[in-house]
C-alpha positions as CSV (number, residue, x, y, z in Angstrom):
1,X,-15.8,14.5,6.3
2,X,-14.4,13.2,3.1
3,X,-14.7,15.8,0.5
4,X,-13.4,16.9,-2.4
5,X,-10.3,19.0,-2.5
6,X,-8.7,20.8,-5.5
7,X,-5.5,19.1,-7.2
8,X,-2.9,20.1,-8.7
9,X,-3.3,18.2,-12.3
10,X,-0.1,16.2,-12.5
11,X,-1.0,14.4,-15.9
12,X,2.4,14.5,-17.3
13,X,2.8,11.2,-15.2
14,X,0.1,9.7,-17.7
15,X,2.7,8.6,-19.9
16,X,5.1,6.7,-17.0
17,X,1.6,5.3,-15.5
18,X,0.5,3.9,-18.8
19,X,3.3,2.2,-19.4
20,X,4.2,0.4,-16.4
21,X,0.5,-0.8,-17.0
22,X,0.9,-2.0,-20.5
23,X,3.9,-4.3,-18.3
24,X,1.4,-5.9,-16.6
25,X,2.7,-3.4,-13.1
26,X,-0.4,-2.3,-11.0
27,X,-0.1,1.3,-10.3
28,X,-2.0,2.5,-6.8
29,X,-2.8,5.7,-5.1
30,X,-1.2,5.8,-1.5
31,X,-3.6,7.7,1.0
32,X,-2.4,8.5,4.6
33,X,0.9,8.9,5.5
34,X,3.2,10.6,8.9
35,X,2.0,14.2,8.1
36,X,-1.4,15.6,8.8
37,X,-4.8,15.3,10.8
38,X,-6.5,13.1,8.8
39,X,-9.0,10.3,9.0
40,X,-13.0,9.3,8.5
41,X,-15.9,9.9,11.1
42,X,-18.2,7.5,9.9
43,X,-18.8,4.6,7.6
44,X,-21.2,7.3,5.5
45,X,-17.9,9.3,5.2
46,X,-15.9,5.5,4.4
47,X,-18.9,5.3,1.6
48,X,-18.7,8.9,0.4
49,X,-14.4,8.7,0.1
50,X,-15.2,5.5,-2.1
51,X,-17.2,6.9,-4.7
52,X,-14.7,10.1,-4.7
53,X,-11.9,7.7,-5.0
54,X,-13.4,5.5,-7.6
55,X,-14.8,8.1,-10.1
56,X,-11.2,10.3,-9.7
57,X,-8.5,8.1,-9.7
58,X,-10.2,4.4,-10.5
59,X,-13.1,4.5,-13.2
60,X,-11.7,3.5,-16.4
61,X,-12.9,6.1,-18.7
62,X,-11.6,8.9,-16.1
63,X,-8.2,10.9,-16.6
64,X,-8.1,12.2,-13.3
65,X,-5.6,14.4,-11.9
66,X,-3.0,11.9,-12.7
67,X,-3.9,11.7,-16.2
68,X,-4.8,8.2,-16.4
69,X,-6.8,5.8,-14.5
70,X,-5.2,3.9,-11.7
71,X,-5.4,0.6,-10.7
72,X,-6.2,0.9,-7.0
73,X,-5.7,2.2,-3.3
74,X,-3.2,1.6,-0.7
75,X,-3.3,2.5,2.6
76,X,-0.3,4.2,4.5
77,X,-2.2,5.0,7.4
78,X,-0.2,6.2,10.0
79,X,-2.3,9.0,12.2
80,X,-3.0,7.4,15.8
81,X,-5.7,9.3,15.9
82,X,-7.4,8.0,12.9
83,X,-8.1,4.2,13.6
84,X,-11.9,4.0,12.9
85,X,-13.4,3.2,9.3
86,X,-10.9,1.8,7.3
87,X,-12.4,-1.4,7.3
88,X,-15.6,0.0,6.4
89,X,-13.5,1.8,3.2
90,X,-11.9,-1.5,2.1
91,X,-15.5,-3.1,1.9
92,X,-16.8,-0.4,0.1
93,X,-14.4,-0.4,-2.5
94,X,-13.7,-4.2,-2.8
95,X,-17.7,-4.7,-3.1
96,X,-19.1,-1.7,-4.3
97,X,-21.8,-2.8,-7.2
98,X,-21.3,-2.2,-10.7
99,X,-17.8,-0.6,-11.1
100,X,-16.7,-2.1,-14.2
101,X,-13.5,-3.7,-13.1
102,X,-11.2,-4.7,-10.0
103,X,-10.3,-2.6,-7.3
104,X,-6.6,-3.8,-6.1
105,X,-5.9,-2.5,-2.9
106,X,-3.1,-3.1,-0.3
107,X,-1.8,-1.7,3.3
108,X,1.5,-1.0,4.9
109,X,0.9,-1.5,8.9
110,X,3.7,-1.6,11.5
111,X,5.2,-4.8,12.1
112,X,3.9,-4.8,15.3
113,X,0.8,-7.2,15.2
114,X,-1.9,-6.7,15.5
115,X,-1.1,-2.9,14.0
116,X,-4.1,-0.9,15.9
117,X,-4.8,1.7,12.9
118,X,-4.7,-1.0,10.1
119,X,-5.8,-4.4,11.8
120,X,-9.3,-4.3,10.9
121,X,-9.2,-3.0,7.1
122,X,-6.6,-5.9,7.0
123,X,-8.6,-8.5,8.7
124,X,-11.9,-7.6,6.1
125,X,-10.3,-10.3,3.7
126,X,-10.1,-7.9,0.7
127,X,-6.7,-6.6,0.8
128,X,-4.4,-8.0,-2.0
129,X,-1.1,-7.0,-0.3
130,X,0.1,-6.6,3.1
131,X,3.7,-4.5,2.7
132,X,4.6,-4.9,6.6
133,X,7.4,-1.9,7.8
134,X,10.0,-3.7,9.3
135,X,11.6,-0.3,10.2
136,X,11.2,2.6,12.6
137,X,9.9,0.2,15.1
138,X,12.3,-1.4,17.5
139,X,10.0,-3.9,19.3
140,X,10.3,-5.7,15.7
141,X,12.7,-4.5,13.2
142,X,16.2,-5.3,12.1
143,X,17.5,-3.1,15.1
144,X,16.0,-5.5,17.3
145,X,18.0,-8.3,16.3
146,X,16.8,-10.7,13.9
147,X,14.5,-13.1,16.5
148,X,12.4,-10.2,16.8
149,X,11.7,-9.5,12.9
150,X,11.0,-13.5,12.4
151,X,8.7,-13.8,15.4
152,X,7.0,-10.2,14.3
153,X,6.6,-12.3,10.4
154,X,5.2,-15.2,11.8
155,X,2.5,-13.9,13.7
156,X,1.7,-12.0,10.2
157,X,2.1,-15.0,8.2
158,X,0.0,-17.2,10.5
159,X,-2.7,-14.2,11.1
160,X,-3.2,-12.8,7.5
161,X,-6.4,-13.8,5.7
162,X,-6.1,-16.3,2.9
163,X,-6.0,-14.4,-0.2
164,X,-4.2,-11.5,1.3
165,X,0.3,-11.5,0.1
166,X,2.6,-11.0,2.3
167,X,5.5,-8.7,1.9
168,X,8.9,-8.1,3.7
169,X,9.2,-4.1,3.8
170,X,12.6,-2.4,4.0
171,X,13.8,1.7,4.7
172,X,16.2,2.5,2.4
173,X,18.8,3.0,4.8
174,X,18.0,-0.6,6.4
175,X,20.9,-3.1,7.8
176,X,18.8,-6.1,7.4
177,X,20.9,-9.0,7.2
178,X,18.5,-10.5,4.0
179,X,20.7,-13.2,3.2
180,X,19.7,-14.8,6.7
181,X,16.2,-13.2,6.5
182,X,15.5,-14.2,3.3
183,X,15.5,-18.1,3.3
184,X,13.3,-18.4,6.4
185,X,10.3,-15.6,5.4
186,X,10.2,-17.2,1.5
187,X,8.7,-20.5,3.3
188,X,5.9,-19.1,4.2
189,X,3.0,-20.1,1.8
190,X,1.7,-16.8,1.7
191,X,5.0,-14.6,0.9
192,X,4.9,-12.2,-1.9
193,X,8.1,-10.4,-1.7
194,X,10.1,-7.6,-1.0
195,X,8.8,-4.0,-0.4
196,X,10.6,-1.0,-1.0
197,X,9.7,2.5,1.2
198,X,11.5,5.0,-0.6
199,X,9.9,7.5,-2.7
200,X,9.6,10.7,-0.5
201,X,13.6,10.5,0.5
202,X,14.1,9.7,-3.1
203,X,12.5,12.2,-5.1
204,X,13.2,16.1,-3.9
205,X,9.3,16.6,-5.8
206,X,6.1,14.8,-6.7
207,X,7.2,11.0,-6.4
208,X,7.6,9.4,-10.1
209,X,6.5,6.7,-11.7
210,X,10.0,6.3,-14.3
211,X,9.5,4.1,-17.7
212,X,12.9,2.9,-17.2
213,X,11.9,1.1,-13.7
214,X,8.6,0.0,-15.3
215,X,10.9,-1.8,-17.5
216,X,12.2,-4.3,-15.2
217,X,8.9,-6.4,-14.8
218,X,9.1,-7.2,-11.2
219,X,9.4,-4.0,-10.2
220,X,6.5,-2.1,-8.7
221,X,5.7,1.3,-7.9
222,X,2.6,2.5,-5.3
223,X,2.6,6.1,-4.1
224,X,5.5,6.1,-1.8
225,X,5.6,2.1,-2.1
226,X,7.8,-0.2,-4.1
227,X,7.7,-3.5,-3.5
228,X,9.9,-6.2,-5.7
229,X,9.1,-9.5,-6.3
230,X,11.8,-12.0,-6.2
């Protein structure tokens, strides 16, 4: 059931959000992640997270806990056990009637396609940005030599929805050779860029939006997610 649980206010980040804003940076909340038993029962629950998550975090005249409104929702879903529904959230909030302004939302699947948990949110048509992990999975990643990664990208590329971007996403600790990466993966029509998955090793508390990163304009900051357009 998706209900409401209390937050610690972390408004201080108002400030950091606001101005990576005023640059034109779209700030998102990340839901999911490795830790946790998580996930919806029901495309009532899908409906009932949406409204939570759009008069919390999204509505425009709503501080929230963060302090400021965000821009939208990403998904980081990563429980196995928690494949159902997604799509029916990505509707809801891509379509839902009357909110007063977009909803941007993104996904970070495995680059394994098709990823099981993520596929069919993805698939919907409404996700902006696809930041594909080309790490921690050796059928596909860098480990795997770099025939694997290109044939994993191309079956995104040629797969992904029209209006969906597509983006390259790195560990920091990644040996991706990029200079050989690079020049291949930009020719595809529907490339955004890079992603960068880095905040929880980064950070030793709450993951930060920092003014100073906000200042370098292609630089953005989601959650957990950074992703880089080059």
């Amino acid at each position: 059931m998706a209900t409401a649980i209390p937050l610690r206010a972390c408004t201080s980040l108002s400030t950091e959000i606001l101005a990576c804003q005023s640059l034109g940076i779209k700030v998102q909340l990340s839901l999911g992640g490795p830790l946790g038993n998580y996930g919806l029962c029901s495309a009532d629950d899908a409906l009932e997270l949406t409204f939570y998550l759009l008069r919390t975090y999204l509505a425009p005249n709503s501080t929230g806990p963060l302090g400021a409104p965000l821009d939208g929702i990403d998904l980081a879903i990563e429980n196995t056990n928690s494949a159902l529904y997604w799509d029916d959230l990505v509707r809801d909030l891509a379509t839902i009637v009357g909110f007063p302004k977009k909803v941007y939302l993104s996904a970070a699947p495995s680059c394994l396609y098709p990823d099981p948990i993520l596929g069919k949110a993805i698939d919907t048509g409404h996700v902006d940005n696809v930041w594909v992990k080309f790490y921690d999975n050796p059928q596909c990643d860098c480990d795997g030599g770099i025939s694997c990664v290109l044939a994993s990208w191309f079956k995104w590329s040629c797969s992904l929805p029209k209006r969906s971007q597509l983006f390259f996403g790195l560990a920091p600790h990644s040996q991706c050779p990029l200079d050989q990466i690079l020049p291949v993966i930009r020719l595809s029509p529907n490339y955004g860029g890079i992603m960068l998955s880095g905040g929880i090793n980064d950070y030793s508390d709450i993951p930060r939006i920092h003014t100073a990163a906000c200042g370098y304009q292609t630089l953005r900051r989601e959650g957990s997610l950074m992703s880089m357009v080059d």
